[in-house]
N, C-alpha and C positions, 0 to 999 in steps of 0.2 A: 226346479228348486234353486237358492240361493246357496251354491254352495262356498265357503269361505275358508281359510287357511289360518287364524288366529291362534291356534296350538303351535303356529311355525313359528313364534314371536318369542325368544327365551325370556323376555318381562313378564308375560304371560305363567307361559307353563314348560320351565327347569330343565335342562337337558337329562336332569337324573329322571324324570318323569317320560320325555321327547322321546329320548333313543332309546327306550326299552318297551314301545308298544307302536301299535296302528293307528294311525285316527281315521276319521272324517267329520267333519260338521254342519253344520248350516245355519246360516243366520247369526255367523260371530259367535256362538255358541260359549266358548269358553273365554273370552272375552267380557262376554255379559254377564258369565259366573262371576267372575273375578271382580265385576263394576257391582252391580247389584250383592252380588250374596260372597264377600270375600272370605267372611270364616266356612263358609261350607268349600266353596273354593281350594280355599287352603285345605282341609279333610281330603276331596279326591285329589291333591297336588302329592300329599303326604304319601295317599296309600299307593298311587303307583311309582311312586321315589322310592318306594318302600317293599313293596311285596314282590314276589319274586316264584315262579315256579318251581316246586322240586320234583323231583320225576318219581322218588318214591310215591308221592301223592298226585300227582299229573297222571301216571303212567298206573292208573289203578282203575279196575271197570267199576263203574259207580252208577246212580240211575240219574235221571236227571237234572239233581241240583248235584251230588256228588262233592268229594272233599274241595276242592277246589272254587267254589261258587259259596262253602260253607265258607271257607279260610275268609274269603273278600269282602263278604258278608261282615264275619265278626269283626273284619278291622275295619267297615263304618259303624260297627256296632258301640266300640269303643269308643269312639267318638261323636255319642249322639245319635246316630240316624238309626233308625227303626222300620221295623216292617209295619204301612200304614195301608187303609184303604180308604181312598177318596173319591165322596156320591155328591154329586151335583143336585140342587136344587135350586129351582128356576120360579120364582112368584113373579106374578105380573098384576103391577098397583093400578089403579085406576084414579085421578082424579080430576075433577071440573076444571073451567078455565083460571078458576081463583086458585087453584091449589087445594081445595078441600076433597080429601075423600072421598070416594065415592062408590067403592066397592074392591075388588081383588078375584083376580082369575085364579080357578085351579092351580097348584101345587104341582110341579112339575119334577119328579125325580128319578135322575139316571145314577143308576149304582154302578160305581166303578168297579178295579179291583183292586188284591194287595201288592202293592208294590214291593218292591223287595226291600228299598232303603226310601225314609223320607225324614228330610230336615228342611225347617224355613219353609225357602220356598223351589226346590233342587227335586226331581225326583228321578233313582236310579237302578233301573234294573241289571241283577247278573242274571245276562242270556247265556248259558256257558254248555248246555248240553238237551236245552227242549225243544221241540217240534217248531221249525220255524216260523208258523203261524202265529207264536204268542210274539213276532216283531212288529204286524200289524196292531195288533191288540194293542202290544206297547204306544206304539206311535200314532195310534187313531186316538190312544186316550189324550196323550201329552198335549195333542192338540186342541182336543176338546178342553182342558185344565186351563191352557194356555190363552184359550179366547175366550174364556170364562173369567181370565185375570188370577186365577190362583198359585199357579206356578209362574216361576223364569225360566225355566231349562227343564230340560230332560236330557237322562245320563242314559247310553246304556255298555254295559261291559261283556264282551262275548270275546271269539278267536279269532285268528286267522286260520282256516284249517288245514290248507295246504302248507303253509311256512311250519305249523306242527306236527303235519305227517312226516316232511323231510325229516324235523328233528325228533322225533319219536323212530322212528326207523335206524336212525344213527347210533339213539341210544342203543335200542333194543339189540341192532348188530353186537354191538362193543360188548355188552351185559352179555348173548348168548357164546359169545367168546369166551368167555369166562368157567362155561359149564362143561361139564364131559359130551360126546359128540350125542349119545341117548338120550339126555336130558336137556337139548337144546328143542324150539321151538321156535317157531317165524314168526307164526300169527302175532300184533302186536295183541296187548293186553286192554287196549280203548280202541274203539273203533272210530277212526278222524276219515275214513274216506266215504262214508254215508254226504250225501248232501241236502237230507229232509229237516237236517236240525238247525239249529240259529247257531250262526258264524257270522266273520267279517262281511262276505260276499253279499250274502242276503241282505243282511242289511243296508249297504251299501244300494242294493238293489231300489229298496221300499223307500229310500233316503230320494232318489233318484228318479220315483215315483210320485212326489209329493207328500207323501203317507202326514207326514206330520203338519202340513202346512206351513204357516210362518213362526213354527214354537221352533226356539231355538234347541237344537239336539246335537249332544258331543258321542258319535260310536268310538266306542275304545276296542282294541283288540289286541291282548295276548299273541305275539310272535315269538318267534327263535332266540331271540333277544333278550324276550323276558323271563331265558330259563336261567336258572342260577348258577349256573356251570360245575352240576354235581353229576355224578355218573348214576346213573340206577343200580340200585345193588336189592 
């Protein structure tokens, strides 16, 4: 894979954006957001300048999209982007040496699925707590979109899950301090040490792989960084 550093560029993408998450990319990725599609650009520049973990809702058992993937959701929601699903269809023209017509092959159509956020031409999944399987899914599509010509990028937004066990564990200490010694409890309340679900790592993995081909893909990931420095209570 081509992999590239173009989120390291503060012309780019804001250190209020920079030092409060993970990346990786490939193919200039957020580079080519910025040249091609600058108002959507600007939208993911915003939201992660902007949003911010709180551990009342970080630190709560949810099922696979959970509050957290809802929260990120609504603030592309606000601005435009929408839950889309996009199917390829593929015709193949026929005609003589003159240019004239001369028949049409079968109707070729691959149904994609829904994406979680879609504007222009950007498409952006939050992977934040499903079966890591849906990162091939994600990146074999973006591909397929990408050499079709319909997209520029693919987004996708998931964790770091080790940087948030540390900080989940720190919190949950500090919090169970708080309680009388009977009503204290270790277990945390999300379980981040599983490794079958979509995180940084995977990603990174599938990225690494080829999975996407030459479509350009910015992985984003949630770190310690991006909590907001409140206490769980």
């Amino acid at each position: 894979m081509y992999e590239t550093l173009t989120y390291d560029d503060p012309a780019i993408l804001p250190p209020a954006a920079r030092d409060h998450w993970s990346f990786m990319e490939s193919n200039s990725a957020a580079a080519v957001m910025k040249a091609v599609c600058p108002s959507e650009w600007a939208d993911i520049v915003e939201v992660l300048s902007t949003y911010r973990l709180d551990p009342k809702f970080w630190l709560k058992a949810g099922g696979n999209r959970g509050d957290i993937a809802e929260q990120i959701d609504d603030e592309f929601g606000k601005r435009g982007w929408c839950e889309t699903r996009l199917d390829l269809e593929t015709r193949g023209l026929l005609f003589d040496r003159d240019g004239k017509p001369v028949g049409q092959l079968p109707v070729i159509t691959q149904e994609g699925y829904l994406v979680d956020n879609f504007k222009n031409r950007i498409v952006l999944d939050v992977e934040w707590n499903a079966k890591d399987g849906n990162l091939d899914r994600d990146l074999a599509s973006y591909r397929s979109w990408f050499d079709a010509g319909i997209i520029s990028a693919g987004v996708i937004i998931t964790k770091d899950r080790l940087s948030l066990l540390a900080l989940a564990r720190r919190l949950w200490a500090t919090y169970q301090g708080t309680l009388p010694a009977d009503e204290q409890v270790k277990k945390l309340p999300i379980d981040l040490t599983t490794s079958t679900v979509t995180a940084f790592d995977k990603a990174q993995m599938r990225m690494r792989r080829g999975v996407m081909g030459s479509c350009p893909v910015l992985i984003v990931a949630a770190n310690d960084t991006t909590w907001n420095g409140q206490p769980y209570i």
